[in-house]
N, C-alpha and C positions, 0 to 999 in steps of 0.2 A: 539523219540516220533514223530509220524507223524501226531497228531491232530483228527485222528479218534476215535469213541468211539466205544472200544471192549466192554464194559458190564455197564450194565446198572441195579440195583436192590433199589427195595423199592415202598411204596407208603401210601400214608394217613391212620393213625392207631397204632394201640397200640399193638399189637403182635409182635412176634420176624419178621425181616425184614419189618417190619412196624416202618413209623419216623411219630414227629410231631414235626415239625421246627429245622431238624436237623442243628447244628450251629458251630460245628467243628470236626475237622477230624485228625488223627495221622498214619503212620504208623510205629510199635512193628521196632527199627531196630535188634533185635535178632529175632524173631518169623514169621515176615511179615505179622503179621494182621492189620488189621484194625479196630483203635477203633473209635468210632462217639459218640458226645455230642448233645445225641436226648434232646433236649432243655425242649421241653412241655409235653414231656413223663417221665420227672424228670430221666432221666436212662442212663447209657452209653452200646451203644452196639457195640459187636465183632466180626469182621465178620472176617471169614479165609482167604487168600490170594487170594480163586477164588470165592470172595462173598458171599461164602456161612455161614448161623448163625452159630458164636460157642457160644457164650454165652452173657449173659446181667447182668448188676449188677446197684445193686442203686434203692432205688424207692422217692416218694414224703416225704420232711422231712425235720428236721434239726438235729437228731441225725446222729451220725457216719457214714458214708457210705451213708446216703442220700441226696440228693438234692435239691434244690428249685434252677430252671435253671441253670443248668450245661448248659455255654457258649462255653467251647472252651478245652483243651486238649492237653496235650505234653507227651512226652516219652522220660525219661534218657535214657542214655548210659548203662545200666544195666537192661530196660524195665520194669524198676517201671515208675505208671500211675499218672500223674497229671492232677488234674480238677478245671477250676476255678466255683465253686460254688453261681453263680454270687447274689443269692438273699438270700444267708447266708453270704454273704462278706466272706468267706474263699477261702483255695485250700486246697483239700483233695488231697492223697494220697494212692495208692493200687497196689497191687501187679501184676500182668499181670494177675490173673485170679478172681480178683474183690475182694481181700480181703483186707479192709480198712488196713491201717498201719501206718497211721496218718494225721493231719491237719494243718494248720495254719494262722493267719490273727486271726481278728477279725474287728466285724464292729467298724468304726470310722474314725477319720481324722490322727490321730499322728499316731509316727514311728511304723512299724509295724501292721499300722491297716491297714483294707481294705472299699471300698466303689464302690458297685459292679463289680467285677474283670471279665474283661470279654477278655481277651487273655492273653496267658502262654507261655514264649517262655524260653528252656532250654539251655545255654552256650555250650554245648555236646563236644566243639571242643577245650574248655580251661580249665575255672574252674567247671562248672557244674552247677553255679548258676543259679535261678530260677529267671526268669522278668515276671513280671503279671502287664499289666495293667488295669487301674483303672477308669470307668468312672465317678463315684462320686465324687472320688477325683483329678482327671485330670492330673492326675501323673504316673512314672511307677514307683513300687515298686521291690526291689531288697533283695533276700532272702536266703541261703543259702540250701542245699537241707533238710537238715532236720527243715527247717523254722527259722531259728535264722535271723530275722533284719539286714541285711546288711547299705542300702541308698537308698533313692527316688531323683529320679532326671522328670524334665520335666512340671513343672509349667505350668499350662493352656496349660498342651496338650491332645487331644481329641483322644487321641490312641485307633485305632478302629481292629488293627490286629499288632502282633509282630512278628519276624523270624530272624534268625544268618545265615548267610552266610558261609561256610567253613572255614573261615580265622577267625570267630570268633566276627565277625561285627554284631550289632545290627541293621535290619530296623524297621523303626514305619510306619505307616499309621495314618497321623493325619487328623483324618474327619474333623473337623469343620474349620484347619484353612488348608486345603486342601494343604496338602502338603507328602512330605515322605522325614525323618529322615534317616541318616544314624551314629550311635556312633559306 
């Protein structure tokens, strides 16, 4: 990577390649697309490896497969799609070409709930497990892929972006007390 920008797409709007506060980003590692969590547009969209639209899913909502600010965005090792759902308190769950296949969380404070989740960071290189953190509850929540409750760990921590390193290593970005976590 030599820091140059090869391409460049989008801009203010609600049509296909059109964002409105897009707020996370994945790349598919079987397919190499590009999926984006268009935040205010309630939707996620798919763009092909050379920017170009393939498809969009999700609209404004709280039933299955919809929205209310999708935050952020991760991808297994198998390119089923994770979204934190941030003002439903869940993560939803879909298939690489938007078909819902499941959810999990619920609003609140105890094990297994969520309180607006707003980054998703998938283990890919060990167990698989799902981290979402949490800014309501200032914790990160730990989850299994098919949503079974694992552990929360990180008390008053204001985790604003999460990511695994190759070896497996969790970092945080912790906004508030300006810092970054490495577990």
């Amino acid at each position: 990577m030599d820091g140059y920008l090869k391409a460049s797409v989008g801009e203010e709007g609600s049509e296909p390649l059109q964002f409105n506060a897009p707020s996370g980003i994945a790349i598919s590692p079987i397919t190499g697309q590009v999926y984006i969590a268009d935040e205010d547009n309630h939707r996620i969209q798919v763009l092909n490896p050379d920017l170009t639209f393939s498809h969009s899913f999700g609209s404004q909502g709280s039933a299955n497969g919809q929205f209310q600010s999708p935050y952020d965005i991760a991808i297994d090792s198998q390119g089923l799609v994770y979204v934190a759902d941030q003002d439903n308190d869940r993560i939803q769950k879909f298939s690489p070409d938007g078909k819902f296949v499941g959810q999990f969380g619920t609003e609140g404070f105890g094990p297994g709930q969520l309180d607006g989740p707003v980054s998703i960071a998938i283990d890919t290189a060990a167990t698989g497990l799902v981290y979402v953190s949490e800014d309501g509850n200032n914790r990160i929540s730990v989850f299994t892929s098919d949503g079974v409750f694992v552990s929360s760990f990180g008390d008053d921590l204001d985790s604003a972006s999460l990511t695994f390193d190759k070896d497996g290593f969790l970092y945080v970005c912790d906004y508030s007390n300006d810092k970054i976590h490495k577990y």
